[in-house]
C-alpha positions in Angstrom: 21.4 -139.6 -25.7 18.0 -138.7 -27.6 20.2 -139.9 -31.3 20.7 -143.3 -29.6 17.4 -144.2 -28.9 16.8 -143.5 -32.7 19.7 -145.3 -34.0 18.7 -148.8 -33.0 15.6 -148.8 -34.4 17.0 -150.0 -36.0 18.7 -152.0 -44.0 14.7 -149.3 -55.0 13.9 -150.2 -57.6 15.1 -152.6 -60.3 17.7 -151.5 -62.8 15.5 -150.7 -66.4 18.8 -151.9 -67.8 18.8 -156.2 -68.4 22.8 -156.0 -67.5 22.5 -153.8 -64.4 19.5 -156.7 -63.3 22.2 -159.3 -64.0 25.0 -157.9 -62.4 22.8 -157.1 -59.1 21.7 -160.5 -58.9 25.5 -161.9 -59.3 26.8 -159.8 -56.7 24.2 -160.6 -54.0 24.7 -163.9 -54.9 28.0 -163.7 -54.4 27.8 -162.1 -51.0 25.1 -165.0 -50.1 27.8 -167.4 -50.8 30.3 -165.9 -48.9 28.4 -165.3 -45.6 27.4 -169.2 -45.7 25.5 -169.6 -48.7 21.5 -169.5 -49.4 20.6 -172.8 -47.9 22.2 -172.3 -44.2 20.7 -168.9 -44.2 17.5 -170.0 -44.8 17.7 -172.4 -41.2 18.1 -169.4 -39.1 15.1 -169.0 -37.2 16.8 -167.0 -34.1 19.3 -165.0 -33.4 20.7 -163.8 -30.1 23.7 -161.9 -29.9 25.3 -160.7 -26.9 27.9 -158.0 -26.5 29.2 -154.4 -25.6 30.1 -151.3 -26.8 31.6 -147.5 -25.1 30.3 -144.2 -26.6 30.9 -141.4 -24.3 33.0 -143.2 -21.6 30.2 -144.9 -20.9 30.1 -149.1 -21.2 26.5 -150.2 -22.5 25.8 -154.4 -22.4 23.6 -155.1 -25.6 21.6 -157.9 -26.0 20.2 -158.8 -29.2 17.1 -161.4 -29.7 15.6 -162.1 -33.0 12.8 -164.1 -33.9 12.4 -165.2 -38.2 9.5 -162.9 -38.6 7.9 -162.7 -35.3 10.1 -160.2 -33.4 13.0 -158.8 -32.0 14.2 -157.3 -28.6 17.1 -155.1 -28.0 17.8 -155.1 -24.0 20.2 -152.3 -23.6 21.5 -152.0 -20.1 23.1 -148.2 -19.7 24.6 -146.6 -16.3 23.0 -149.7 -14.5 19.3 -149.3 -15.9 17.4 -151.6 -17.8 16.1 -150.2 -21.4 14.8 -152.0 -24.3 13.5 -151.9 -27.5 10.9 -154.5 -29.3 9.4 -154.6 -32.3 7.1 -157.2 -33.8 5.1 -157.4 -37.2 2.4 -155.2 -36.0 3.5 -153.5 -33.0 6.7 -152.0 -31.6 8.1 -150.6 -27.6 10.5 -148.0 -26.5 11.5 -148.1 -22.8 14.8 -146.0 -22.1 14.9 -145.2 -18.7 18.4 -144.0 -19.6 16.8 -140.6 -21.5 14.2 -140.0 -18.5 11.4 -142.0 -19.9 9.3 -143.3 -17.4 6.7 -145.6 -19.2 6.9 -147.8 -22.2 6.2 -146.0 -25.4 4.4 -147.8 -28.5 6.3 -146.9 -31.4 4.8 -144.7 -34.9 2.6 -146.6 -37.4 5.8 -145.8 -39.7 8.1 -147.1 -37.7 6.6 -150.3 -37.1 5.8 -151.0 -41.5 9.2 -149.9 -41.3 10.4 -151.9 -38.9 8.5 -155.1 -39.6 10.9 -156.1 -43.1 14.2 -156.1 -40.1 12.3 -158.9 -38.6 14.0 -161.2 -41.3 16.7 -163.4 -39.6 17.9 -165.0 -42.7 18.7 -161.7 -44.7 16.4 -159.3 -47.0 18.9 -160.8 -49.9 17.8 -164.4 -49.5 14.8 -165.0 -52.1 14.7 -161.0 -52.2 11.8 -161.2 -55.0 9.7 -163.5 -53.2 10.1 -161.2 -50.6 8.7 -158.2 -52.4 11.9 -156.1 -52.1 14.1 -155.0 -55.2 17.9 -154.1 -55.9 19.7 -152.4 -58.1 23.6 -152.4 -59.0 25.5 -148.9 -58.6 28.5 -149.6 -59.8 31.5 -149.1 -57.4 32.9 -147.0 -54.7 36.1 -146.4 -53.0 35.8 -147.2 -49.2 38.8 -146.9 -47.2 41.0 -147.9 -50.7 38.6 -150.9 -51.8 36.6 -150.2 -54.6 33.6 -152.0 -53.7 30.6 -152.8 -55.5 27.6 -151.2 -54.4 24.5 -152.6 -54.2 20.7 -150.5 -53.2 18.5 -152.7 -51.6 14.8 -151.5 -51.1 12.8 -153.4 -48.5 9.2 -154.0 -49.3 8.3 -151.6 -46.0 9.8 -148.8 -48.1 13.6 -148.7 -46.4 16.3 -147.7 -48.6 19.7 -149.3 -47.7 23.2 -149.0 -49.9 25.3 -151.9 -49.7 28.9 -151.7 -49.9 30.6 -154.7 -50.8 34.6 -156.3 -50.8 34.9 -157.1 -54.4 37.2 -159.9 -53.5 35.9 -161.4 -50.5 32.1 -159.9 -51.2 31.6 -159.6 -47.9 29.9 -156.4 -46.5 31.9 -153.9 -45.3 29.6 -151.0 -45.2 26.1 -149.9 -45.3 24.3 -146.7 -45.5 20.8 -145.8 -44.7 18.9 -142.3 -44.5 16.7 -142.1 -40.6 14.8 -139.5 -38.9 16.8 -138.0 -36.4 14.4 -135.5 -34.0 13.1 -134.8 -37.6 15.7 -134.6 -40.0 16.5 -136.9 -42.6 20.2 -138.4 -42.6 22.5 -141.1 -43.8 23.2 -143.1 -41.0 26.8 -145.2 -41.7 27.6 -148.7 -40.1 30.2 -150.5 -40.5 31.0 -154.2 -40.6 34.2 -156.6 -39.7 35.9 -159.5 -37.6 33.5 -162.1 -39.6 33.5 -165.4 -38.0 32.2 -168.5 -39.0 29.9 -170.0 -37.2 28.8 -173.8 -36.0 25.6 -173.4 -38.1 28.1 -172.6 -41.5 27.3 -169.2 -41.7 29.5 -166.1 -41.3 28.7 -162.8 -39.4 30.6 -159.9 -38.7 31.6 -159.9 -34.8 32.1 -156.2 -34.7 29.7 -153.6 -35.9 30.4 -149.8 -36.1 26.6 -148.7 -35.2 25.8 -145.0 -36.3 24.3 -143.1 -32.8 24.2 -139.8 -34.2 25.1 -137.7 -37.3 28.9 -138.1 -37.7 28.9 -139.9 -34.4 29.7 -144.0 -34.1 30.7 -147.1 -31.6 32.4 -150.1 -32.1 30.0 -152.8 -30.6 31.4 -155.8 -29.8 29.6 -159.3 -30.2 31.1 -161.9 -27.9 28.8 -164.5 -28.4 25.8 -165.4 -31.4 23.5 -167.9 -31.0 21.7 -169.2 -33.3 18.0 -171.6 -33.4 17.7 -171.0 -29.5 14.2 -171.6 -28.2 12.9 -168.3 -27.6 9.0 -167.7 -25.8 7.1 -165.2 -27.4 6.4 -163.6 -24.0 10.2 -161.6 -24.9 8.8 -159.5 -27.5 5.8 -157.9 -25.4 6.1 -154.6 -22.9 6.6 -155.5 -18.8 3.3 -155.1 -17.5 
């Protein structure tokens, strides 16, 4: 269980070519359209998604609760014990109960500058630049028989993420991402479907395949998002 407590901590630089800048900014636009377009996106100030996944023959109840730039808690509830991980701008928790840990764990000074760009509820492709991250166009890739455009995002906290994006729809299908796992570097896959609309006008994928392992991955489920909830900042600090 060690690669699951890693996977959920769990998305370069400009083209030097004018037409690869161009084509980069058309495709994300594109996408941003399609998911519910710039304006909705930029409303989201929490997220809380609820659902389940199986890896293992074992059922784990995920909750999800994101805060626009303040933090985010994932409550993980595994063989009836309560785990979670939080991470906030300048801090970030580990308690997994699940893996024999017995107190909470503050997480690396890289994993939280790391960590701190995922606190974006609205999507690192929404005003990307005045964020201070970059893309660059790759040109395409066959993915299951869709040759989708693919798209490198890198965050401002130095994450690297490769978009993989439907080319008729432009909604994203796939992503890939390079983590530490017990200290080797590998690309981490997850996978995206079921979009649904939401109340709110924007569209999110209702299941997720989320990478626990090298070569290993789970469905998770969402059964229900949630989105501008009241949320007290109180969630996103350790139990005493």
């Amino acid at each position: 269980m060690k690669a699951l407590k890693l996977a959920f901590l769990g998305a370069s630089l400009l083209g030097t070519i004018t037409g690869f800048s161009q084509t980069a900014d058309e495709v994300a636009n594109k996408h941003i359209e399609a998911i519910g377009g710039k304006e909705n996106w930029k409303k989201v100030k929490s997220v809380i998604m609820e659902g389940s996944m199986a890896f293992q023959g074992i059922d784990i109840a995920v909750t999800t609760t994101a805060v626009h730039n303040t933090g985010s808690r994932q409550d993980l509830t595994i063989m009836g014990q309560q785990n979670y991980i939080i991470m906030t701008p300048t801090a970030g928790w580990m308690f997994m109960p699940v893996q024999g840990q017995q107190n909470v764990e503050p997480m690396t000074e890289e994993m939280v500058k790391k960590g701190a760009d995922e606190l974006d509820t609205q999507g690192a492709l929404v005003d990307y630049k005045e964020k201070g991250h970059t893309i660059e166009y790759l040109g395409k890739e066959d993915v299951e028989g869709t040759e989708c455009h693919k798209l490198k995002l890198s965050l401002k906290g130095g994450k690297v993420t490769t978009y993989f994006i439907d080319p008729a729809s432009y909604l994203l299908i796939k992503s890939t991402a390079k983590q530490d796992v017990n200290g080797q570097e590998l690309e981490m896959t997850t996978g995206y479907s079921n979009y649904q609309k939401l109340p709110e006008g924007i569209s999110v994928p209702m299941t997720i395949s989320v990478p626990l392992g090298p070569g290993m991955n789970a469905d998770m489920v969402l059964t229900k998002v949630t989105i501008n909830k009241e949320v007290s900042n109180d969630l996103f600090q350790p139990a005493k």
